[in-house]
C-alpha positions as CSV (number, residue, x, y, z in Angstrom):
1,X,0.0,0.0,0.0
2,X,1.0,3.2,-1.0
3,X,1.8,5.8,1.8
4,X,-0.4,8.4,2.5
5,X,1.1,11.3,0.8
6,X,-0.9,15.1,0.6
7,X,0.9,18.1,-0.3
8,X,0.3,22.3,-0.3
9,X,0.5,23.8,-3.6
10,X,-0.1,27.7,-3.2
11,X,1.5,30.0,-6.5
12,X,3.6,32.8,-5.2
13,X,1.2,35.7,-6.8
14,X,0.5,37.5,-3.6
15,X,0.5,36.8,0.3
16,X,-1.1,34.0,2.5
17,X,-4.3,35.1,4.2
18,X,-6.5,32.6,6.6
19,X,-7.7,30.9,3.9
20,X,-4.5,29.2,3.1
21,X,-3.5,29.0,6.5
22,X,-6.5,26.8,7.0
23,X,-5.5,24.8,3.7
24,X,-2.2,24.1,4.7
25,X,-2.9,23.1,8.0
26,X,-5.7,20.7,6.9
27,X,-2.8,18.7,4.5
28,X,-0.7,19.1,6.7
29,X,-2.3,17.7,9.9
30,X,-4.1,14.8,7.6
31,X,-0.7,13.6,6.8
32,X,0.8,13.9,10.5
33,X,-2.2,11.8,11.6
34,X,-1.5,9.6,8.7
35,X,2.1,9.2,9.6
36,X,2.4,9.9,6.0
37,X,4.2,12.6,3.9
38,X,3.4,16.4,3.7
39,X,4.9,17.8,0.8
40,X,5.2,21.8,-0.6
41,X,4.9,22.4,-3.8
42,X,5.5,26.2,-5.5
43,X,3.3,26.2,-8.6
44,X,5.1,29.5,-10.3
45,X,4.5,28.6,-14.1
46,X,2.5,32.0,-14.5
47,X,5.5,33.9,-15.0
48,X,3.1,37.2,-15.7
49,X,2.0,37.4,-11.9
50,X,4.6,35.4,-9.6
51,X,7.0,36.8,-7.8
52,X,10.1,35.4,-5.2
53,X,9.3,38.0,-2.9
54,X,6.0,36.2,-2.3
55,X,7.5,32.9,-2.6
56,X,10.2,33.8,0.1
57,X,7.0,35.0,2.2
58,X,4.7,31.8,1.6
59,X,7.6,29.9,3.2
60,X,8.1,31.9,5.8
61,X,4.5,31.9,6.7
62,X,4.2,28.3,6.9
63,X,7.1,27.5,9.0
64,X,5.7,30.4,11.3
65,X,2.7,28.0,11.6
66,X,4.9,25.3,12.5
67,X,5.1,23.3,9.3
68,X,7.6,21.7,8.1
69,X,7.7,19.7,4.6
70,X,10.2,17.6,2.3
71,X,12.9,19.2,0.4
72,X,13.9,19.9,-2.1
73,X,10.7,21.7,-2.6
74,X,9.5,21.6,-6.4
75,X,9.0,24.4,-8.5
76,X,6.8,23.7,-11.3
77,X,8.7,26.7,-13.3
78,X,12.0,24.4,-12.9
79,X,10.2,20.9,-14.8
80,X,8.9,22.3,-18.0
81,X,10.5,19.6,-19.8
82,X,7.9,17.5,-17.9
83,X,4.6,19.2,-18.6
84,X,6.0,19.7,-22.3
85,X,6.5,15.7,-21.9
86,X,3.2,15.3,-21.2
87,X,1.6,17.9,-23.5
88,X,3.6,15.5,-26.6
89,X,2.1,12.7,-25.7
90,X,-1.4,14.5,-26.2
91,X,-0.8,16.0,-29.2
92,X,0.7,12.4,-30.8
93,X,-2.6,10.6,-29.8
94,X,-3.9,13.2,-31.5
95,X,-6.3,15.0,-28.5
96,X,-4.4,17.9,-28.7
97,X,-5.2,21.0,-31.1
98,X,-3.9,24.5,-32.1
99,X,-6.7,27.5,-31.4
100,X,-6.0,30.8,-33.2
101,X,-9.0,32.1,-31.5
102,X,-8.3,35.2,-29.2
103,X,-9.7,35.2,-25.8
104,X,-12.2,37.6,-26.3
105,X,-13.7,35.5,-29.8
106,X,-13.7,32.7,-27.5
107,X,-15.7,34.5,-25.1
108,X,-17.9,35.9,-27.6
109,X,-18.7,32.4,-28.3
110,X,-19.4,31.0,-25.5
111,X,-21.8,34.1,-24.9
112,X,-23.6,33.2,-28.0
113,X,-25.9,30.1,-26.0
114,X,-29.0,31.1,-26.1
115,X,-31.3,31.9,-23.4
116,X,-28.3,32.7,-20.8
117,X,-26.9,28.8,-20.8
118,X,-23.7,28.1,-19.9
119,X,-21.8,26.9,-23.3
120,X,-18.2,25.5,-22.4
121,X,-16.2,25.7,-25.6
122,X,-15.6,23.5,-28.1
123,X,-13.6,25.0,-31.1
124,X,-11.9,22.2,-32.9
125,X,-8.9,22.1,-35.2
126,X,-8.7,24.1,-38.5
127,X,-8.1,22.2,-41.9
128,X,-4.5,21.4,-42.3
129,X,-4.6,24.2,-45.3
130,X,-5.7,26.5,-43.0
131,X,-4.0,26.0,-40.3
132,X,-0.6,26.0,-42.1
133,X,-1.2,29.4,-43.5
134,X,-1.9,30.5,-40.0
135,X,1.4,29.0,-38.4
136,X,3.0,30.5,-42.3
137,X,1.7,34.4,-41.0
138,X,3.1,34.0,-37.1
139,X,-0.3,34.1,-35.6
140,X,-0.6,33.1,-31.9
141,X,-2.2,29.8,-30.9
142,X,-2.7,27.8,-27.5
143,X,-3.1,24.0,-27.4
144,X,-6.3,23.0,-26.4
145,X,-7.1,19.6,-24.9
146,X,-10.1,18.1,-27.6
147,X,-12.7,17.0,-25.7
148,X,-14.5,15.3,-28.4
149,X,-11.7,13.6,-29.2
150,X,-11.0,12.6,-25.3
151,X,-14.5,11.0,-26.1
152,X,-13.9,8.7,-28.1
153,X,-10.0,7.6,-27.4
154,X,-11.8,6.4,-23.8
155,X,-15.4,5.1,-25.5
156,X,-16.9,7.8,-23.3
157,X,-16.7,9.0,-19.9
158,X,-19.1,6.7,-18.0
159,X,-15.7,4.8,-16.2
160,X,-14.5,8.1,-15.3
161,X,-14.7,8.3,-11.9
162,X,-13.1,10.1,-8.5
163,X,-13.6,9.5,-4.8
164,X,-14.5,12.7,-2.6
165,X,-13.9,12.2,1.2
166,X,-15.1,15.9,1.2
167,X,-17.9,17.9,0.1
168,X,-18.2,19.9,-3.7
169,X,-19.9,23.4,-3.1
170,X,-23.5,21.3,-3.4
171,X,-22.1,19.2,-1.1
172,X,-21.2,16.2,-3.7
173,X,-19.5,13.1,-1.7
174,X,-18.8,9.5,-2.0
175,X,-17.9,8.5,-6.0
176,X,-18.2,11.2,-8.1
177,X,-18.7,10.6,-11.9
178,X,-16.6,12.9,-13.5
179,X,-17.8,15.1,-16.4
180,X,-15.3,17.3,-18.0
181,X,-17.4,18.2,-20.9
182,X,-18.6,20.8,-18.4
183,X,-15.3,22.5,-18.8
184,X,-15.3,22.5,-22.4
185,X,-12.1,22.4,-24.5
186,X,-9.4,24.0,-21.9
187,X,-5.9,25.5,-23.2
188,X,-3.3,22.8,-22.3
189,X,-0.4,25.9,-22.8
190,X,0.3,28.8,-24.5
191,X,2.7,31.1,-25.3
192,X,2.3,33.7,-22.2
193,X,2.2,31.2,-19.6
194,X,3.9,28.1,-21.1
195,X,1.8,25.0,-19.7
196,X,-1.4,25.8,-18.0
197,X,-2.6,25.1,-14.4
198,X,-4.4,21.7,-15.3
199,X,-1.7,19.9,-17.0
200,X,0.9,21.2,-14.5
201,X,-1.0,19.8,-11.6
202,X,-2.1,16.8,-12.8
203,X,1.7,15.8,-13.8
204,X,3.4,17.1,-10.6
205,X,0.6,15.0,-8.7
206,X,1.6,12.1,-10.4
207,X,5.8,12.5,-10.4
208,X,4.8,13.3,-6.6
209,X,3.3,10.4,-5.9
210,X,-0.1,12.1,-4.3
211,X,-2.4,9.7,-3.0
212,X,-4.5,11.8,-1.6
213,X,-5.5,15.8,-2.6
214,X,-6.5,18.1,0.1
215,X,-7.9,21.5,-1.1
216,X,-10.4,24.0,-1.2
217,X,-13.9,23.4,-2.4
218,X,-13.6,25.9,-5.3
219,X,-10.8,23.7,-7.1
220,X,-13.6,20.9,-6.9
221,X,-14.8,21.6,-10.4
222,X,-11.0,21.2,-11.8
223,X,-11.0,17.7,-10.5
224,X,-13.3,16.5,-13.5
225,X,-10.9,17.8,-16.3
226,X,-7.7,16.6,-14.3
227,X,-9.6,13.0,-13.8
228,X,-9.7,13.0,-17.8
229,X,-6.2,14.0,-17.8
230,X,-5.3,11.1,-15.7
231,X,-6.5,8.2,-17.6
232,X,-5.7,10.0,-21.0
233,X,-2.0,10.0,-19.7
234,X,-2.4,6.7,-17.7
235,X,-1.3,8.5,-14.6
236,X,-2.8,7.1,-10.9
237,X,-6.0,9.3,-9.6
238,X,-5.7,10.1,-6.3
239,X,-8.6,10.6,-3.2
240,X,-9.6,14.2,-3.0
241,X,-11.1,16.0,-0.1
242,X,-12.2,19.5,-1.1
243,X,-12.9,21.6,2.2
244,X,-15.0,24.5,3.0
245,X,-13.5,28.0,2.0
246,X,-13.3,30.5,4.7
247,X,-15.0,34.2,4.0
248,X,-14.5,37.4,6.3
249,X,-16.8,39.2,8.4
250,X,-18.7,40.6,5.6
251,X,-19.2,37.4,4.1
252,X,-16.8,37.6,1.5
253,X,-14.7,34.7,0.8
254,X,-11.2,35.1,2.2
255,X,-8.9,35.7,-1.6
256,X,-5.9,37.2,-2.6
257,X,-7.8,39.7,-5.2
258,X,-9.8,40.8,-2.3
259,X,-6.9,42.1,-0.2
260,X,-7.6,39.4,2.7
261,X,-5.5,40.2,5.9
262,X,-2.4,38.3,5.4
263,X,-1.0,36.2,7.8
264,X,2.0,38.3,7.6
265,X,-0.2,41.3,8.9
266,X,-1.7,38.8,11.5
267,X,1.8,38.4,12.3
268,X,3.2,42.1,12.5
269,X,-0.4,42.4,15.2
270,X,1.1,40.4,17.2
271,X,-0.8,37.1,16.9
272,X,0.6,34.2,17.4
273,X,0.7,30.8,15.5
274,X,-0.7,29.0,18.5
275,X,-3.7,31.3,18.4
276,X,-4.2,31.3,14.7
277,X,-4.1,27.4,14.8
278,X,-6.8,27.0,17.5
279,X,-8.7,30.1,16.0
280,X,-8.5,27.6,12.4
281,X,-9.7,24.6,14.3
282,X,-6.0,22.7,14.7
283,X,-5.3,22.4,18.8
């Protein structure tokens, strides 16, 4: 039997507030009680928005808390050659395609359901013609993951499945049968960001050797796509437990764009980690 293994993956874009406080401690505690492995991972592929000064801080933070992880500690922008590994092996099989669309005729399209309905997207590839006088005149392209095609390399999605120890936002528990059309056709990478979030993940849980994935309920959506990369890359799936999120005072959920209190400002007031971790719940 495998050993339990969990990790914290938080991307260096701004600082810790509660909310990831409460995250880390969750992983980390699971695994402690687990006599398992807690493991830190930096996921800094959006070179756009991270920054070291933020990573330096994240680390910081948590070993304020009193965690303490493996090392080295992996930096997703340091194994490219891996996601690009991975990303190969998808186009060869042929679930892969270029999109020239921008973001905003891709947005335009998916605004175009009628009556208000959600419409994930679904572009497709071009005609090899067409396609070849695209790549001929520079224009920009992502790789997006063909769900169609996903379809029928598997003979549908009915076996694809993921246990949740947790709770989804509508409290969805027990085996989940995962549905990634919901998400449409998502980019795989691109030019601005290299590999995207999905792929990333789904690979570094994999090399990790995660059995089980501990995070916030509003990643509980992502697990359907990742589950479909899983068996399209015939990597392991792991047990997730998504967890409530925590919101402020005003009922706002606690979030880096919403300039939570950081736990380095928690610090600087003079709290301590003892009284954060009861305050989260961890005696």
């Amino acid at each position: 039997m495998s050993v339990f293994t969990t990790r914290f993956a938080p991307s260096p874009t701004g600082l810790l507030h509660r909310g990831h406080g409460f995250s880390a401690l969750s992983a980390f505690s699971a695994a402690r009680a687990a006599g398992g492995r807690f493991i830190l991972r930096i996921e800094d592929i959006d070179t756009t928005r991270c920054r070291p000064g933020f990573e330096t801080a994240i680390l910081e933070d948590l070993a304020w808390l009193g965690l303490s992880w493996e090392h080295p500690v992996r930096r997703q922008s340091e194994h490219m050659a891996d996601y690009l590994k991975a990303l190969q092996t998808l186009c060869d099989q042929g679930l892969a395609y270029r999109c020239f669309r921008t973001r905003r005729e891709v947005a335009m399209e998916m605004a175009s359901a009628p009556h208000g309905q959600v419409q994930a997207f679904s572009g497709g590839a071009l005609s090899p013609d067409d396609e070849a006088q695209r790549l001929d005149r520079g224009e920009p392209f992502a790789w997006r993951l063909s769900i169609e095609a996903a379809r029928t390399r598997l003979g549908g999605f009915s076996d694809l499945t993921f246990l949740e120890e947790g709770a989804g936002l509508d409290g969805q528990n027990g085996w989940i049968a995962a549905d990634p059309a919901r998400t449409g056709d998502i980019i795989l990478a691109r030019k601005d960001v290299g590999v995207a979030y999905h792929l990333a993940v789904t690979v570094d849980d994999a090399l990790q050797g995660m059995t089980n994935i501990i995070r916030g309920q509003d990643l509980f959506e992502a697990t359907h796509i990742q589950r479909l990369l899983q068996a399209l890359l015939g990597l392991p799936t792991p047990v997730y437990r998504h967890h409530p999120l925590l919101h402020g005072a005003d009922g706002v959920r606690l979030a880096k764009r919403h300039n939570a209190e950081s736990l380095q400002d928690l610090r600087t007031a003079g709290i301590s980690p003892n009284t954060l971790r009861k305050d989260l719940g961890f005696d």
